[in-house]
C-alpha positions in Angstrom: 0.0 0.0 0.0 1.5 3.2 -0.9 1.6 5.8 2.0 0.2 9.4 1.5 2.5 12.1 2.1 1.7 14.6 5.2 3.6 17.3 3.2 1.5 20.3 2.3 0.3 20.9 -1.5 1.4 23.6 -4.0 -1.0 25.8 -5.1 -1.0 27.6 -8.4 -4.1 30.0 -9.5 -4.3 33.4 -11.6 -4.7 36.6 -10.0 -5.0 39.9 -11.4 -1.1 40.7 -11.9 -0.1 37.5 -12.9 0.3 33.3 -11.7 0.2 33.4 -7.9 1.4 30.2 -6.2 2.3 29.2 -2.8 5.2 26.6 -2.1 5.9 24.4 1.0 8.7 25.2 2.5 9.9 21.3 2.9 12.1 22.7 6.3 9.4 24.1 8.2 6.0 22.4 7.6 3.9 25.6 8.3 6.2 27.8 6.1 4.7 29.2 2.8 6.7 31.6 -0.2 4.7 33.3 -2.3 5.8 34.1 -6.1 4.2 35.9 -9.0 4.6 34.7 -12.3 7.6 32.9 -10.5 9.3 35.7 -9.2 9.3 35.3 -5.0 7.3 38.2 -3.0 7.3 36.8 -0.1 7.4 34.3 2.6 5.4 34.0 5.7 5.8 30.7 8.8 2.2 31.1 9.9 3.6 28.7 13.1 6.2 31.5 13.7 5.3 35.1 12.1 8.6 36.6 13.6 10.8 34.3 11.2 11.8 36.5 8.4 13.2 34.9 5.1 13.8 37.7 3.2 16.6 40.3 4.2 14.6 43.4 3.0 11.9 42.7 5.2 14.0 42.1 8.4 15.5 45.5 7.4 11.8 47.1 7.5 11.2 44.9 10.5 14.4 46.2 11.8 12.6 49.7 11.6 9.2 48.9 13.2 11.3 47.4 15.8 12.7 50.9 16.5 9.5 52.8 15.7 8.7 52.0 19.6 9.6 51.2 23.0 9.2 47.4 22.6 5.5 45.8 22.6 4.0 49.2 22.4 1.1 49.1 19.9 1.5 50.9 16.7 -0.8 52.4 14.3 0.4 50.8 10.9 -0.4 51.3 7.2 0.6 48.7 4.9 0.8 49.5 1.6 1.2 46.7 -0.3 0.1 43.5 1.2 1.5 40.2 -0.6 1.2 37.4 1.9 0.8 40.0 5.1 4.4 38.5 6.5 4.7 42.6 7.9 1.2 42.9 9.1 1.9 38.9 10.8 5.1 40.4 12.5 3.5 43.5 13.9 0.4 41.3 15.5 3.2 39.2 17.4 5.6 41.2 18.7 3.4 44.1 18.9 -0.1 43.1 20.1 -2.7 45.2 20.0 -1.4 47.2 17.2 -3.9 49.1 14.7 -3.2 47.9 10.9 -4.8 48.5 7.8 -3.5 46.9 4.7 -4.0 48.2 1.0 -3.6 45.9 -1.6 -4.8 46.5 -5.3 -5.4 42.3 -6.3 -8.4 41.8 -5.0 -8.1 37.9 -5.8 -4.5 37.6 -4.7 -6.1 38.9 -1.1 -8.3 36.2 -1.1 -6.2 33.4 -1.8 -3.7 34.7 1.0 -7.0 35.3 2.9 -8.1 31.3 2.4 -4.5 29.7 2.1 -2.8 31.2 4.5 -5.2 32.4 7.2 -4.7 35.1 9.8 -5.2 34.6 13.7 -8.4 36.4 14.9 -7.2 38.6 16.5 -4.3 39.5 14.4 -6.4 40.2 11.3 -5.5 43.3 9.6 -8.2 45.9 7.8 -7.6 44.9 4.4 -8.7 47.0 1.3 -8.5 46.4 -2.3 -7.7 49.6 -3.7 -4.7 51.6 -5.3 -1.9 52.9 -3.2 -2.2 56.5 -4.0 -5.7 56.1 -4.1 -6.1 54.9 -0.6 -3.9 57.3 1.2 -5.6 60.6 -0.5 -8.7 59.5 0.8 -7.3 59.7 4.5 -8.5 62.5 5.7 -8.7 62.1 9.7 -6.3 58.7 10.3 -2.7 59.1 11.4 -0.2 56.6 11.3 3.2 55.4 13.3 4.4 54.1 10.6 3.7 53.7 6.8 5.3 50.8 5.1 5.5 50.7 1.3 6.2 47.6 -0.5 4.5 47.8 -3.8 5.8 46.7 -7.1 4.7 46.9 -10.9 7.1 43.8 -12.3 9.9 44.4 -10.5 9.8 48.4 -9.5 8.0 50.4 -7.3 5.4 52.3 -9.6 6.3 55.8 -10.9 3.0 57.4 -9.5 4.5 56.1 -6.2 7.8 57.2 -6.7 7.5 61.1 -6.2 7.3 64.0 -4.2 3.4 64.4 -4.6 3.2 60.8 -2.8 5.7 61.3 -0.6 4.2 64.3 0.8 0.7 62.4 0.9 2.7 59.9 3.0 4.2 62.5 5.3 0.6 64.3 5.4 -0.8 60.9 7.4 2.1 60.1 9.3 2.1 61.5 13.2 4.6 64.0 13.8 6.8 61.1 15.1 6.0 58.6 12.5 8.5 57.0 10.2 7.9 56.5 6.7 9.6 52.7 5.2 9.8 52.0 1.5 11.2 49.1 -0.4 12.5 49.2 -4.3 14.8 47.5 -5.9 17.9 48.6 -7.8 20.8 47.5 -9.9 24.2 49.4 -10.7 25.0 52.3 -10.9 22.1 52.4 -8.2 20.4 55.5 -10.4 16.7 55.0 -8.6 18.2 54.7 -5.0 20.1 57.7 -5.4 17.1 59.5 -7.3 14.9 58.2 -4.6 16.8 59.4 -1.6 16.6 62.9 -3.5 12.8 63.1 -3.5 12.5 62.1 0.4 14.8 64.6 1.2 12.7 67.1 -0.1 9.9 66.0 2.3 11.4 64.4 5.5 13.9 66.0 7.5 15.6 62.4 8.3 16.2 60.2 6.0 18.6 56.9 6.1 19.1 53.4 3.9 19.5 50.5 4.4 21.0 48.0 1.7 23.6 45.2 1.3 27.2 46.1 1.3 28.0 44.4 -1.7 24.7 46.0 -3.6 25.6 49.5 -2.3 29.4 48.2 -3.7 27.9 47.8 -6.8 28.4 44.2 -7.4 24.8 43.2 -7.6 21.1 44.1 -7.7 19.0 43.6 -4.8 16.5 45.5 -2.6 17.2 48.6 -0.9 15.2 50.0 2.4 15.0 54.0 3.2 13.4 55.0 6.3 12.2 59.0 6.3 11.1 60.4 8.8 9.7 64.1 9.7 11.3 65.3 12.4 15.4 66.1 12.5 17.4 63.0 14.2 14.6 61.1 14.8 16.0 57.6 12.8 17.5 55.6 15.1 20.5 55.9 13.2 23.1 53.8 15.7 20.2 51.1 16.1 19.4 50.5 12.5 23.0 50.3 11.5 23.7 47.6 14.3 21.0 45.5 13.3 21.8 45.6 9.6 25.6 44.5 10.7 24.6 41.8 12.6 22.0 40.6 9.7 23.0 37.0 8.0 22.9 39.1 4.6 25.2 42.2 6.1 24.2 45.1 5.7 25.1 49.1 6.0 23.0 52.3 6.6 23.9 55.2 5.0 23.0 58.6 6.8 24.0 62.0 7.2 27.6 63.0 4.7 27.2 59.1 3.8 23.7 59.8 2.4 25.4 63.3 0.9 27.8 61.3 -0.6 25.4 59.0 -1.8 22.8 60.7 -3.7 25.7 63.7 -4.4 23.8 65.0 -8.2 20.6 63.0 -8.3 17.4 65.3 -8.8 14.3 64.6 -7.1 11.6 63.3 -9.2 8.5 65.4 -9.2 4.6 64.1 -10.5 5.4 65.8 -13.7 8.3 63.8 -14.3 
């Protein structure tokens, strides 16, 4: 008699951007990675919400971390949902926290939704809506944080990628709050560097966190700013330790080293 295998199905169905499928991850039974017309977008351990595959989203985690004196709830907008491994994090380590999720594919929600459910009480709001949409219709909600993490193929959308949005970002942040965003670049680094121009014009503090080799530029891979309004309030010292200790080492650039950085690049307006 043949025996049945205990290990968990793929599934494969369309959504609206593309082929969603979820694999089992054969070392941890309750672990799940998402991809998009094979491309990986994320991976959640719905067993353990606090184990991070993906070294961009330990470095966003690394700044909700430091958003907070530790377990305080925080008020967090997602935008950008995948399979919720951020909004997952925040519910454990920070219970209680107020979260609302925007994600534009409506049918990749629900398969996340069905496939890979939440806890009660760690459920997000979730709406299926635009990014820039969503956040000009805020008129009275202020957030901790705002975490971007939105992609059209593989870059974050031009319409998100300017200073109209970034001050609709800063307009819905509390005066404390800290503003993460996620793209992804490739040598000479053009889009960080243009990128770190247009939050400067906006936030007073700004920072990024990357990969030494990718800031080296020896490869592509994902870079992390964190803006936020008010002077000196990154926790510069913090971020950067984190990112050193990291499996994938990393390095923050701040102050003359974000000069340096972006030293030329013009900020990119709506127009543009």
């Amino acid at each position: 008699m043949t025996r049945r295998s205990s290990r968990p199905a793929r599934r494969r169905e369309p959504v609206e951007l593309g082929i969603a499928e979820l694999v089992p991850d054969p070392a941890h039974p309750d672990g799940w990675t998402l991809l998009i017309d094979g491309v990986e977008q994320s991976y959640v351990d719905l067993a353990d919400p606090t184990r991070l595959r993906f070294a961009y989203v330990r470095r966003i985690a690394s700044v909700l971390d430091a958003a907070a004196a530790p377990n305080r709830p925080l008020r967090v907008l997602h935008l950008g949902g995948g399979a919720l491994t951020l909004p997952r994090y925040v519910a454990a380590t920070r219970p209680g926290s107020a979260q609302r999720v925007v994600e534009r594919d409506a049918a990749l929600v629900a398969l996340v939704r069905r496939e890979l459910p939440l806890s009660a009480d760690a459920g997000p709001r979730i709406d299926t809506a635009d990014a820039r949409d969503a956040i000009q219709r805020i008129t009275d909600e202020r957030y901790d944080v705002v975490v971007a993490d939105v992609y059209r193929g593989a870059q974050l959308p031009a319409h998100l990628a300017g200073t109209g949005f970034a001050a609709e970002v800063a307009r819905v942040l509390t005066p404390d709050g800290i503003y993460a965003v996620n793209l992804t670049d490739a040598p000479p680094l053009a889009v960080s560097r243009t990128h770190a121009a247009t939050l400067r014009t906006v936030f007073a503090d700004v920072c990024l966190i990357a990969d030494a080799a990718l800031l080296r530029g020896r490869r592509y891979g994902n870079v992390v700013f964190a803006a936020a309004l008010r002077p000196q309030r990154l926790p510069v010292a913090r971020l950067a330790a984190v990112a050193r200790r990291d499996p994938v080492a990393g390095r923050v650039l701040h102050g003359p080293d974000l000069d340096a950085f972006a030293v030329g690049a013009r900020p990119v307006d709506d127009v543009d």
